[in-house]
C-alpha positions in Angstrom: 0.0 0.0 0.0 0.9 3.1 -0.8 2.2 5.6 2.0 1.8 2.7 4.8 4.1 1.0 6.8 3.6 -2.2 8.7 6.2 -3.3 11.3 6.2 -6.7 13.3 8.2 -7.8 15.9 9.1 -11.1 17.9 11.3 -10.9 20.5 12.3 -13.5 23.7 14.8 -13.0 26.8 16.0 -15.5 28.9 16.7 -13.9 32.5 17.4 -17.0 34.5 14.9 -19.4 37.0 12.3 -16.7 37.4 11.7 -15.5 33.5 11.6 -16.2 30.5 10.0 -13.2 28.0 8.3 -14.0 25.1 6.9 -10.8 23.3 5.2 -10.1 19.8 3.9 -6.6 18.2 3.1 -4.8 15.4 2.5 -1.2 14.3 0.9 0.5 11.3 1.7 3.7 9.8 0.1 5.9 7.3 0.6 9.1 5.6 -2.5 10.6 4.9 -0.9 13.7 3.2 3.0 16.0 3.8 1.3 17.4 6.7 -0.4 13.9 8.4 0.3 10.8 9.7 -1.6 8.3 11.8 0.1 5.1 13.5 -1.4 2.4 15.9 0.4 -0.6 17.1 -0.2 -3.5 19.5 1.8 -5.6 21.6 2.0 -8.2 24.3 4.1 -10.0 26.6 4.3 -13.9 28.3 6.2 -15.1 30.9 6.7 -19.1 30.1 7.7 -19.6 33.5 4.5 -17.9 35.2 1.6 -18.1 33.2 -0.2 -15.4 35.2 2.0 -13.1 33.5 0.9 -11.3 30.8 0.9 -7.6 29.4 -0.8 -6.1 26.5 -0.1 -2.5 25.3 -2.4 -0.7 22.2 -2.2 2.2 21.2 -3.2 4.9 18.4 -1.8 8.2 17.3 -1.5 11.1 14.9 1.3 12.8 13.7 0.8 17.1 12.0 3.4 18.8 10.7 2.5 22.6 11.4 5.5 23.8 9.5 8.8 22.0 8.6 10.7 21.7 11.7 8.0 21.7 13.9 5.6 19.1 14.5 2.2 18.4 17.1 2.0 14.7 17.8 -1.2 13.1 19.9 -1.0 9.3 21.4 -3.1 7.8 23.2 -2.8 4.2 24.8 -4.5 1.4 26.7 -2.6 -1.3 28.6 -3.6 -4.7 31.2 -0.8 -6.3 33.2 -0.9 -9.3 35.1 1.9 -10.8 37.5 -0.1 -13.1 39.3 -3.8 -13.7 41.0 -3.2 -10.8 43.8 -1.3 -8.5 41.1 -3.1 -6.5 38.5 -3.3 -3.0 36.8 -4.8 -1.7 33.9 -5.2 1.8 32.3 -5.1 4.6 29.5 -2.3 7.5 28.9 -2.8 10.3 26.5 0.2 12.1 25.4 1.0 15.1 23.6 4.3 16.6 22.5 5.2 19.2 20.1 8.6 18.1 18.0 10.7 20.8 17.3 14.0 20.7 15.0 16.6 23.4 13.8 
């Protein structure tokens, strides 16, 4: 397609006895013009050696250039993480930062 990137990633680490990381994503960008951009991407992350253990990260986002040199970009995110029965979180971040280069 035309003006879209796709990315996907596997990845595993090997920290010893207590884990052993398995994770797996992908993103999608598009340029919808010079000026915009939208992405989104998901990803997650095992434990083999504690099945409670799980977290899962998606997220979306746009990108405007206001002028070259300086651009306005919006993310927002959702994410669940697991450990074990007693340990769990889950929740959303919305970021903005404004890019500038000289």
């Amino acid at each position: 397609m035309s003006g879209a990137t796709l990315t996907v990633a596997q990845n595993t680490a090997d920290v010893g006895t207590t884990a052993e990381y398995e994770s797996s994503g992908m993103a999608l960008a598009y340029v919808v013009s010079d000026a915009l951009t939208v992405e989104a991407y998901s990803g997650e992350t095992e434990n083999n050696l504690n099945s409670s253990y799980k977290f899962k990260d998606t997220g979306y986002g746009i990108t405007y250039t206001v002028t070259p040199g300086m651009a306005v970009s919006v993310t927002h995110n959702s994410w669940d993480y697991t450990s074990n029965a007693a340990a769990s979180d889950d929740g959303t971040n919305t970021a903005v930062a404004v890019n500038v280069s000289f």
